[in-house]
N, C-alpha and C positions, 0 to 999 in steps of 0.2 A: 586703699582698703585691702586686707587683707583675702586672695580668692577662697570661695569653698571649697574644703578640699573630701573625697570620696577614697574609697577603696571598692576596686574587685581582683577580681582572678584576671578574667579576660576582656579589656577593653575593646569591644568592634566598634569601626567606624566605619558608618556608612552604612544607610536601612534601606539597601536594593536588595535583590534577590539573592546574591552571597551572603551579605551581613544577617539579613533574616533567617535567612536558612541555618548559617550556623549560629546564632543564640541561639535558634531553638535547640538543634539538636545537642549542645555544650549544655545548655541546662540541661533539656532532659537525661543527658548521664552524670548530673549531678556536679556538675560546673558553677560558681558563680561569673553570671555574665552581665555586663553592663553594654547595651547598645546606643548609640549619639547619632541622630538622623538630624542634619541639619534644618531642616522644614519640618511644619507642623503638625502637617500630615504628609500621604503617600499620593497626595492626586497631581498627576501630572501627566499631558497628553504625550501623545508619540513617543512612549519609551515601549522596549522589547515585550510585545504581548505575546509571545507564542510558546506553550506549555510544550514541551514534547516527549514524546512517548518515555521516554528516559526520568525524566521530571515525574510524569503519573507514577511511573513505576515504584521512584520512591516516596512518593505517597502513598503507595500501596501496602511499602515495606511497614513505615507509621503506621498503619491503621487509618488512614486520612484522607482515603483517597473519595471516600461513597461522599464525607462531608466536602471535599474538595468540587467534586464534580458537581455540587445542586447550585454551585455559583453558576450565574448567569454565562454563557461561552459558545461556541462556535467550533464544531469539529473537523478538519480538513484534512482526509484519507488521499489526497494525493496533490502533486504540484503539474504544474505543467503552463501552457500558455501558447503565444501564439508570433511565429516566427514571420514575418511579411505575414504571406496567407496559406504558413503551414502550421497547422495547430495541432501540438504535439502534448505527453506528458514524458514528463522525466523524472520523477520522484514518485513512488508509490510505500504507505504507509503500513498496506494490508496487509501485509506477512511479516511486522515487526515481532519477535519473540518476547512480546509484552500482553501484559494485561488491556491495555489500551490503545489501539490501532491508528493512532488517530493526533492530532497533535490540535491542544483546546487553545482554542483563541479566545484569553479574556485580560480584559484591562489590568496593567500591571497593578494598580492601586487595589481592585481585589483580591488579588496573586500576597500582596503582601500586608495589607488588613488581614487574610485570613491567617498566616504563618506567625502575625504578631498576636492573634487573640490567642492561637493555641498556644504560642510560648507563653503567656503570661497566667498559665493554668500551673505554669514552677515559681515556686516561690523565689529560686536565685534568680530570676530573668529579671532583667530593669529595663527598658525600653526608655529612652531620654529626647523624646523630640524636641525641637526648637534647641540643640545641643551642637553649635557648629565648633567644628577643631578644627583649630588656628596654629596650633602646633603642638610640639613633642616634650616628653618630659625627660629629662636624660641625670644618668649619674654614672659617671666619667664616660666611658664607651658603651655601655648598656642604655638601650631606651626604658623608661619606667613608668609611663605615663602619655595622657594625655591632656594639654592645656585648651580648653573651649570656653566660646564665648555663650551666654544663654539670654535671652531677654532680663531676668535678675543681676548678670552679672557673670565675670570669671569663673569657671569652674576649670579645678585640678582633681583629673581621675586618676588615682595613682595602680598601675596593674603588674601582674608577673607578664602578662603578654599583651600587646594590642595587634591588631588584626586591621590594615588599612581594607577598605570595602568600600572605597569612598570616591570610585570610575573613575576613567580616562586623565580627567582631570585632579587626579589625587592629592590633596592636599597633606599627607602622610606622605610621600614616597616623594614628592617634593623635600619637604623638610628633613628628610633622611638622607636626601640629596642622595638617591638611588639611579642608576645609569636607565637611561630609557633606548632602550633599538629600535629606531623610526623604518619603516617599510612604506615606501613610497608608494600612496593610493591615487589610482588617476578619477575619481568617481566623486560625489556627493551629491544627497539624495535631498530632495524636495518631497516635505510630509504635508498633504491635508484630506480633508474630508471631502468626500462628495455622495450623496442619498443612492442608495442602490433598488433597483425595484424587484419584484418577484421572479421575472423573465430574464433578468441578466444572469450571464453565464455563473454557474456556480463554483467550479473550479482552474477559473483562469484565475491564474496568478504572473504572470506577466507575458507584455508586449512588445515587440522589437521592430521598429519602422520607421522612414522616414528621418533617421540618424538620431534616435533616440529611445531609448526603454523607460514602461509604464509600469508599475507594479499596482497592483489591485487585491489586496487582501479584504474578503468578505466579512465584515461584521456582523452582518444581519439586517439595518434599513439602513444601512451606509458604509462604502468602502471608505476605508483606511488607503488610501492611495500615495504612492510615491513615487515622482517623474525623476531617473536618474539623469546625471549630470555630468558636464566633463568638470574635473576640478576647476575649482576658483572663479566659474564661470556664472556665478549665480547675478554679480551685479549685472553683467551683460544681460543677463535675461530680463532683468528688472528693467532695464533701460528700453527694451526693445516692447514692455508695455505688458498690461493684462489681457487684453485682447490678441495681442500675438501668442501669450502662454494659453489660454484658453479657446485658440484653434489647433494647437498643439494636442494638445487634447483630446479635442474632436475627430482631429484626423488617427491617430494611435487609437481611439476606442470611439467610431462612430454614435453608436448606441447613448454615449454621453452627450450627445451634441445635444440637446434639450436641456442638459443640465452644469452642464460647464460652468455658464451664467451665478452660478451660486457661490462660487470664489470672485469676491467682489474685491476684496483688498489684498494686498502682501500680508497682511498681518495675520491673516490666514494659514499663511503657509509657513513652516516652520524648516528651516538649514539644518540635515543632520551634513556635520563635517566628518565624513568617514575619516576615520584612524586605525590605521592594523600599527600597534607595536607588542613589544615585552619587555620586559625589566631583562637584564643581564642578570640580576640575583633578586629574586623575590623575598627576600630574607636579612636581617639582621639582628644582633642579640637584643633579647628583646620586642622583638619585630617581625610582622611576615605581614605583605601583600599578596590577597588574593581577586581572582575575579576581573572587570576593568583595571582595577587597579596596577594589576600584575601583568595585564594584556588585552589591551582593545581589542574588540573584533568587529570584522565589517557588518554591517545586517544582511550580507548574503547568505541563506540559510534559516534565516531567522535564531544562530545557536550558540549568541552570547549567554542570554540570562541561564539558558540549560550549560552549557558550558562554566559559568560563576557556580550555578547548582552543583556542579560536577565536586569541585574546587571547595566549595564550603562542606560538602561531607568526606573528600577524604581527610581534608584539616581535622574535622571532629572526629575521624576514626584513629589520625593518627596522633593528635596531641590532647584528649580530653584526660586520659589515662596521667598521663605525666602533668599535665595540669591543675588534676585533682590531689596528686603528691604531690603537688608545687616541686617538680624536679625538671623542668623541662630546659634542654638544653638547643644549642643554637643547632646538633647534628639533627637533631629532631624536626626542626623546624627543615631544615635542609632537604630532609624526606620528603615534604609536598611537595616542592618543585621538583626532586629528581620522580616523581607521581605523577604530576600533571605539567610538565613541557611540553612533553611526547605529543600529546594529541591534543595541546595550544597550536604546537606548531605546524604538527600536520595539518588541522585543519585552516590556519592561517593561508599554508601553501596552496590548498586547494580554493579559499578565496579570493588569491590573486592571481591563481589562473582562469576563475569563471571572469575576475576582473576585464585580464587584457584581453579576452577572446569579446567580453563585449563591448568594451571601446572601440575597439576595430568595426565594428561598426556605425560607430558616430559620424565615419567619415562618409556615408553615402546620406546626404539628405532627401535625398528622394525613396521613392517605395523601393521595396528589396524581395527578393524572392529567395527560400530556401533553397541551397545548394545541394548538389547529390550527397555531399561531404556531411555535410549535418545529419540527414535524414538515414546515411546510413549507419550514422555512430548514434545516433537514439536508439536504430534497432538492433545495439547491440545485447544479445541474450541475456537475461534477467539485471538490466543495467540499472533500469528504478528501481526493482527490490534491492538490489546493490545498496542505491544512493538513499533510498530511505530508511537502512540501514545507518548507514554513512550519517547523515542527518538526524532522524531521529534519534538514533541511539546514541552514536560519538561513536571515538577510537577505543576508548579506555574507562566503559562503563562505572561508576561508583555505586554500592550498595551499603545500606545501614550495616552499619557495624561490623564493615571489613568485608574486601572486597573477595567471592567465593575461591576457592581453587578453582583452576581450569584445565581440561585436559588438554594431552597432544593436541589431540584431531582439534579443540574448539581452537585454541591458538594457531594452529592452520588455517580454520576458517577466517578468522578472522585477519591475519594477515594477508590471506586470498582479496578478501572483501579491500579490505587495503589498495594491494596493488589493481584489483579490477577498475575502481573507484579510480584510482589515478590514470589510466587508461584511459576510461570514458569520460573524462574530463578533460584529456587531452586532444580526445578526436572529437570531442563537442564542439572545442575550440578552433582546433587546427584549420578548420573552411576559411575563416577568415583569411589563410596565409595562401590563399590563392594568386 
């Protein structure tokens, strides 16, 4: 049988938070877009909920933000947590030079139900769930297309560009047979739930004891919890039982010993396999991956999906124009990557140095007590406003429709902010090399 075959401007694949971001914003400057999200919908537990200050902002620039914020969410103006039994913070939100101080905690699925109702208020916006791409369409060295499977059948989307958006595990930059840079992660994280009550702490966000870290993100009647890992090491934990994993527990955050009990089975508990990589070339004619696609990133930080957000508006500031002339060339495409490397990579590098500084502590299984060494690189002089800078914001800001001039003095600051950042995250770590 012959497949269906389609036409647009810009085929995206992949309806996470890059791919939705940019349909929308390629529609609204008057782009035909066609988006292909393999599933039916967007409901899917433990993926990247954490909006940040950067993220609000440009919903602010939309106009989107007052509707944005009446979804359901969870505001967290600062990070911090609890070393053995030194409880400290190390990220603080409150002096972000944003509209929104604060970085909202809400389910990815209504993160991106809402990005896809407002895109579908442009008439070129096509949204295609149940739309999985299986591969490329090519004529000779140019990609032209995407080939997807649908519940009816074959579909052939034929496009001047397509836009792989379709994470880590990309099924476009596969088929393009695109070079991938592995970065060796020593970590992965164990996701589940557990009921939170009124009296539990409100801004602890992780724990470090007994040769293991707990992460505790507040939902609201239940943490979002995640016990880090050494790599590869998850069947051994299974092996060693659920009541071994759930004294683990109890001992890292007493407070839960009453409720531990409520992770009854493994099925419960969901394996993220941390991956830090990047594409050597995010691009070919034809073609550009953004987002997972182009660059995993660890969940330290929480600032993948802001980071993809990053990545899908400079894409629309720099190729909707040539898009809309249908003249867009492979130098163009070229341009996002030499745009968004800089501060993949940066912040990659400072994920694998929060990495190894906390492995090195996996080796003590017993309690541990904060060192002079820590305690006195936390109170390094405005080193949260730093890092919540750092975090919230990013390296290398994006704003609707091209990003503003900056002066001297602001690109001092923020090269400042830079190297401070790499500093404090050198002597955060450094204790361990006692």
């Amino acid at each position: 049988m012959t497949p269906q075959s389609i036409t647009t401007t810009c085929c995206v694949v992949g309806g996470g938070p890059a791919g939705m971001m940019l349909g929308y914003l390629l529609a609204r400057q008057g782009v035909r877009v066609t988006v292909l999200e393999k599933h039916q919908d967007f409901f899917r537990d433990f993926r990247g909920d954490t909006v940040h200050p950067s993220t609000l902002e440009l919903f602010h620039e939309l106009g989107l933000l007052q509707a944005f914020l009446k979804l359901p969410h969870q505001k967290v103006r600062s990070l911090g947590g609890v070393f053995g039994d030194y409880r400290f913070q190390a990220v603080s939100f409150r002096h972000v030079p944003t509209r929104c101080k604060f970085v909202a905690l809400m389910p990815q699925w209504d993160f991106l139900n809402f990005l896809g109702s407002e895109a579908r208020k442009f008439p070129n916006f096509d949204l295609r769930l149940g739309h999985e791409a299986t591969g490329l369409l090519r004529d000779a060295w140019r990609i032209t297309g995407v080939e997807a499977q649908t519940p009816e059948g074959t579909v052939q989307i034929q496009a001047d560009l397509v836009v792989g958006c379709d994470g880590r595990h990309s099924t476009v930059r596969r088929a393009a047979h695109m070079e991938v840079i592995e970065t060796g992660v020593p970590i992965d994280v164990l996701w589940f739930r557990i009921s939170r009550h009124a009296d539990d702490p409100d801004d602890l966000f992780g724990i470090v004891n007994y040769g293991r870290a707990l992460v505790l993100i507040n939902r609201g009647d239940y943490f979002q919890a995640g016990l880090i890992i050494g790599k590869d090491s998850f069947p051994q934990i299974k092996e060693t039982g659920l009541d071994a994993f759930r004294e683990t527990l109890a001992k890292l955050a007493p407070y839960l010993s009453g409720r531990v009990g409520e992770v009854e089975s493994w099925d419960q508990i969901k394996l993220l396999t941390v991956q830090i990589n990047r594409l050597r070339t995010w691009y070919r004619s034809g073609l550009l991956c953004i987002g997972d696609a182009a660059h995993a990133m660890s969940p330290a930080g929480g600032v993948g999906i802001n980071l993809a957000v990053q990545d899908a508006v400079a894409t629309a500031n720099l190729l909707a124009q040539p898009l809309r002339d249908r003249s867009l060339s492979v130098s163009q495409l070229r341009m996002v990557q030499q745009r968004r490397e800089f501060p993949t990579r940066f912040t990659q590098f400072l994920q694998l140095k929060a990495h190894q500084g906390l492995v090195r502590t996996f080796s003590n299984p017993g309690p541990i007590a904060a060192p002079r060494q820590l305690k006195i690189a936390l109170g390094i002089p405005g080193l949260p406003q730093v890092l919540g800078r750092v975090v919230g914001i990013g390296i290398r800001p994006e704003h609707v429709g091209g990003a503003p001039k900056r002066s001297a003095s602001a690109m001092a600051l923020g090269v400042g902010a830079a190297a401070l950042t790499v500093v404090g995250v050198f002597a955060l770590f450094s204790f361990s090399r006692r």
